[in-house]
C-alpha distance (Angstrom), angle and dihedral (degrees) to the residues before:
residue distance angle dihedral
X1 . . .
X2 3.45 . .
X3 3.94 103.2 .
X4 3.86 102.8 -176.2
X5 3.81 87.6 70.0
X6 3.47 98.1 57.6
X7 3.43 100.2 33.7
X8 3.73 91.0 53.3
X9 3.71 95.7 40.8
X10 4.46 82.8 55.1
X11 3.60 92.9 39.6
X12 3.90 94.7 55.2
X13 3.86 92.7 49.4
X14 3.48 95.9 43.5
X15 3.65 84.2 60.1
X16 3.61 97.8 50.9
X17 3.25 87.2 50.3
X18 3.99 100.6 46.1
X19 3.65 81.7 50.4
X20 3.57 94.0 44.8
X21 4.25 90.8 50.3
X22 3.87 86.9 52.8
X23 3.74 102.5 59.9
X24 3.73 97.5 36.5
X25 4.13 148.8 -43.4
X26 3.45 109.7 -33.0
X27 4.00 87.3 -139.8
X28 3.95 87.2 79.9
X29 4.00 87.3 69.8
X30 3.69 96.7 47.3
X31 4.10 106.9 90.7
X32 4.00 114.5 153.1
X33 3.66 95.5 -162.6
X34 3.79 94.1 47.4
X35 3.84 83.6 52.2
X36 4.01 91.6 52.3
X37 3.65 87.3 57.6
X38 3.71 109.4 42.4
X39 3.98 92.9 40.8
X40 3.88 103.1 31.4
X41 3.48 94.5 43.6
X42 3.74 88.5 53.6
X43 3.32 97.5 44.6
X44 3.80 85.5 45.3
X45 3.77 100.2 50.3
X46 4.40 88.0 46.1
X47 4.21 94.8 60.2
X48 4.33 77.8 46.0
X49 3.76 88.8 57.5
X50 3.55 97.6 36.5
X51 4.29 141.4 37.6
X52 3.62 112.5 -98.6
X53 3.84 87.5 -123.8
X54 3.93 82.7 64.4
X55 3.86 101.7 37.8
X56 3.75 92.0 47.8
X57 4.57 88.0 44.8
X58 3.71 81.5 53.7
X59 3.96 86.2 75.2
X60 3.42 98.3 54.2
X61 3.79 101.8 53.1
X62 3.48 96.8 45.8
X63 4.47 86.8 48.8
X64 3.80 73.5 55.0
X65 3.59 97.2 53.6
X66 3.28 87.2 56.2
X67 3.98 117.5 36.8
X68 4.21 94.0 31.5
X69 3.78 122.5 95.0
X70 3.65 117.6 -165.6
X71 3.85 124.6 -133.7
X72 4.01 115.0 -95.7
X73 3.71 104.9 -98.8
X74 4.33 82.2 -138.8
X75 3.88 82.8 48.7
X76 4.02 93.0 58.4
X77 3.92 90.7 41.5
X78 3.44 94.6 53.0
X79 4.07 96.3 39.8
X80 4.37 89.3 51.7
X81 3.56 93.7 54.5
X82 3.47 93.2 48.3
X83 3.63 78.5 52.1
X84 3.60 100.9 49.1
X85 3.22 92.1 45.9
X86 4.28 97.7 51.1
X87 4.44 75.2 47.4
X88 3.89 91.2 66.2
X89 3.73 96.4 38.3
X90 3.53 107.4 45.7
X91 3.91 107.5 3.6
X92 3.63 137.7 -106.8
X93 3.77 99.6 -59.6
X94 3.50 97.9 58.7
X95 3.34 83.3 74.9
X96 3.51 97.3 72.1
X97 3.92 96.8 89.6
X98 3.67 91.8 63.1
X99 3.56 104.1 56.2
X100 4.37 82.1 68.5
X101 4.04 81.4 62.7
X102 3.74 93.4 63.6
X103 3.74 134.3 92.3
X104 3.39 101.7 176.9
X105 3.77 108.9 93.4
X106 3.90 106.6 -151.8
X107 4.05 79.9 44.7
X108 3.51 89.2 59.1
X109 3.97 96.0 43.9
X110 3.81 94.4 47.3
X111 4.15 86.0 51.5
X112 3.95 92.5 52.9
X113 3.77 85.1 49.9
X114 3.39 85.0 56.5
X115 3.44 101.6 53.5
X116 3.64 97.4 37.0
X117 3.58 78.5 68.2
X118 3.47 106.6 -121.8
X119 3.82 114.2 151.1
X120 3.41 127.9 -124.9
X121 3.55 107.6 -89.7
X122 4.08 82.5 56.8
X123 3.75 88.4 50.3
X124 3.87 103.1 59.5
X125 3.70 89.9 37.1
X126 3.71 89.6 74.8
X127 3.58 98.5 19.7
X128 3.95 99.9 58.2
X129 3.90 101.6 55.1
X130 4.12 83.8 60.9
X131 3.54 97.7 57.1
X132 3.77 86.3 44.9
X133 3.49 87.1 50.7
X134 3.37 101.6 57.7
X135 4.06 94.8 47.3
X136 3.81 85.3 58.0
X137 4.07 95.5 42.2
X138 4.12 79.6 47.2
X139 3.50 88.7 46.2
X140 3.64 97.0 50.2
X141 4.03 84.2 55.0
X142 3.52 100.8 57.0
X143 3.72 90.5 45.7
X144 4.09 91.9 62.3
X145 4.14 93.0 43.3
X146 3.76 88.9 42.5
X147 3.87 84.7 49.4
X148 4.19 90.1 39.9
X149 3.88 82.9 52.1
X150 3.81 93.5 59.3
X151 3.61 101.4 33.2
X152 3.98 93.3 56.3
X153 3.95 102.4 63.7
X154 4.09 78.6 38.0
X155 3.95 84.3 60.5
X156 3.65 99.3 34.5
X157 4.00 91.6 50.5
X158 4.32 84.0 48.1
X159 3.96 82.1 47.4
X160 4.31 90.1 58.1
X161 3.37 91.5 42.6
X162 4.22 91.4 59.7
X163 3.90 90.4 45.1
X164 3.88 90.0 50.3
X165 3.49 95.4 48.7
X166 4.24 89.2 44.8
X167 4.14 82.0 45.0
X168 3.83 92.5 46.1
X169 4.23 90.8 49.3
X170 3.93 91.5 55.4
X171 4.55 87.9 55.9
X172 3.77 74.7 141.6
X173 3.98 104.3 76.4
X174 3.94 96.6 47.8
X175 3.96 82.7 -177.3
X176 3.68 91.1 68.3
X177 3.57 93.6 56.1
X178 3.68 102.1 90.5
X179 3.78 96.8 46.5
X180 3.70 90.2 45.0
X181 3.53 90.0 55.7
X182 3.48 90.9 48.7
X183 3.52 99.8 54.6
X184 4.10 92.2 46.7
X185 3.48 85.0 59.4
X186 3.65 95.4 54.0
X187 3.72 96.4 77.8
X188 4.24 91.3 57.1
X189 4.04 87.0 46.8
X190 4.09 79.4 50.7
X191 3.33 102.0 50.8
X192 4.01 103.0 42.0
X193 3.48 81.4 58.1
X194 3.29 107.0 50.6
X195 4.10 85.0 51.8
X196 3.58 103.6 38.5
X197 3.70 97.1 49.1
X198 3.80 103.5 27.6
X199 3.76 122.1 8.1
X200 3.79 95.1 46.0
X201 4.11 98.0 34.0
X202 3.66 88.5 48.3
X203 3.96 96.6 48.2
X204 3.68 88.7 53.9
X205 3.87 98.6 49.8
X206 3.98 86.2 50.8
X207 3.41 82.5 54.4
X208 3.84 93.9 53.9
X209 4.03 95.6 40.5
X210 3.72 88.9 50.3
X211 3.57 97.0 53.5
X212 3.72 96.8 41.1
X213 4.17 88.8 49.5
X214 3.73 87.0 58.6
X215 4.15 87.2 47.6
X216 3.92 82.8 55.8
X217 4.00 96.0 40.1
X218 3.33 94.2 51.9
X219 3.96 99.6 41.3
X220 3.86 83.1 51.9
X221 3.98 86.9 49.8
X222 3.92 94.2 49.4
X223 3.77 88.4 47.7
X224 3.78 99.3 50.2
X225 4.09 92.9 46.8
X226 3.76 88.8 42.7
X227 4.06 83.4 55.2
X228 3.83 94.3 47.3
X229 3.72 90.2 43.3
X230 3.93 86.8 60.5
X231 3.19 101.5 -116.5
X232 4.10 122.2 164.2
X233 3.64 122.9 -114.6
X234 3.54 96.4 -106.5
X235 3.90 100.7 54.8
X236 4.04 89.1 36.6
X237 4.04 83.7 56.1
X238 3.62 90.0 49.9
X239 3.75 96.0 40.5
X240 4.46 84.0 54.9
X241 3.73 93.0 44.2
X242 3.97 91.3 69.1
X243 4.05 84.6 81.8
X244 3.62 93.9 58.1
X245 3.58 142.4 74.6
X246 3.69 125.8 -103.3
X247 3.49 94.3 -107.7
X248 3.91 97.4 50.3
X249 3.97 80.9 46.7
X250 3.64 94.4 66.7
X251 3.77 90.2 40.3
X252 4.19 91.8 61.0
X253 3.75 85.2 43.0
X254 3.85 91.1 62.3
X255 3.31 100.4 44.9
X256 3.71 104.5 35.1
């Protein structure tokens, strides 16, 4: 579970909020109908923009964001030369009882490649249109929270202009002036936040995950062929080690 997003995302509201508490009652910021507008009409104006096959995916990469862990690059290092290294001892089907050890799912594909015995010209042909895949089902993500992150100060600026106009019509109660004004301005406050600590934030850590899944996917990919290609531990180590940092470098060399 990726903690920094939720923390963050609980940290920034509790601040609003704090800040909120300390200049007055917190009931003067809660408006339903101002909430209608600045979220529905988002929400509305996204499944206009996009199909409802994409605007309902949307929901399940960012859960993914969120609740998935990626594999320690070190982790994979370490488990393909143990890999390579059962490959030159006792073939490619003793491999077999590993791939139940794995939780990773395009792992576990590219190691029942493997074993099927397909080499590894076979392997990245059906290996490297998923990881593109997922960089354009990511993609297709951001897009609609980058668009969600625009379209919500859009709707919460459309949202003060219907509560001046109501504000404007009743000229006759000058007393209600001030809390009408308040309340128009309620759907901007909504809808900068709703960008500025969600939409936005969120589009850019989808952007992060997705690019450091790929990292993984293809560091699993290079490993596999290098495996199939017969390579020995040591140059299959070396071969993995070209997606780490130096320092992690000397770390697999000390324990490998």
């Amino acid at each position: 579970m990726d903690i920094a997003t939720i923390l963050g995302t609980m940290l920034g509201l509790g601040i609003v909020f704090w800040a909120i508490m300390m200049g007055g009652s917190l009931l003067l910021f809660i408006n339903i109908p101002s909430v209608l507008i600045t979220i529905g009409g988002m929400l509305c104006a996204t499944m206009i923009h996009f199909s409802l096959p994409q605007f309902l995916g949307m929901f399940s990469v960012i859960k993914k964001t969120i609740v998935t862990r990626l594999p320690s690059k070190i982790d994979i290092i370490q488990k393909m030369v143990n890999f390579a290294t059962i490959n030159r001892r006792d073939g490619t089907l003793a491999l077999e009882p590993e791939i139940s050890k794995l939780d990773n799912p395009f792992f576990i594909k590219a190691m029942q490649l493997l074993v099927d015995g397909r080499d590894a010209d076979s392997i990245r042909e059906i290996l490297v249109p998923e990881i593109q895949y997922l960089g354009e089902r990511h993609a297709v993500g951001k897009k609609i929270l980058d668009f969600m992150g625009a379209m919500a100060p859009a709707f919460g600026m459309v949202g003060t202009l219907i509560g001046l106009i109501q504000m404007l019509a009743n000229m006759t109660s000058p007393e209600t002036i001030g809390s009408g004004m308040a309340v128009a301005l309620l759907t901007t406050f909504y809808g900068s936040l709703a960008s500025n600590l969600i939409c936005q934030p969120m589009a850019g850590k989808l952007s992060l995950y997705s690019r450091e899944e790929a990292l993984v996917m293809e560091m699993i990919l290079e490993g596999i062929c290098a495996i199939a290609n017969g390579d020995n531990p040591t140059l299959v180590r070396e071969k993995l080690q070209a997606f780490l940092s130096h320092g992690h470098r000397a770390e697999i060399k000390a324990t490998v």
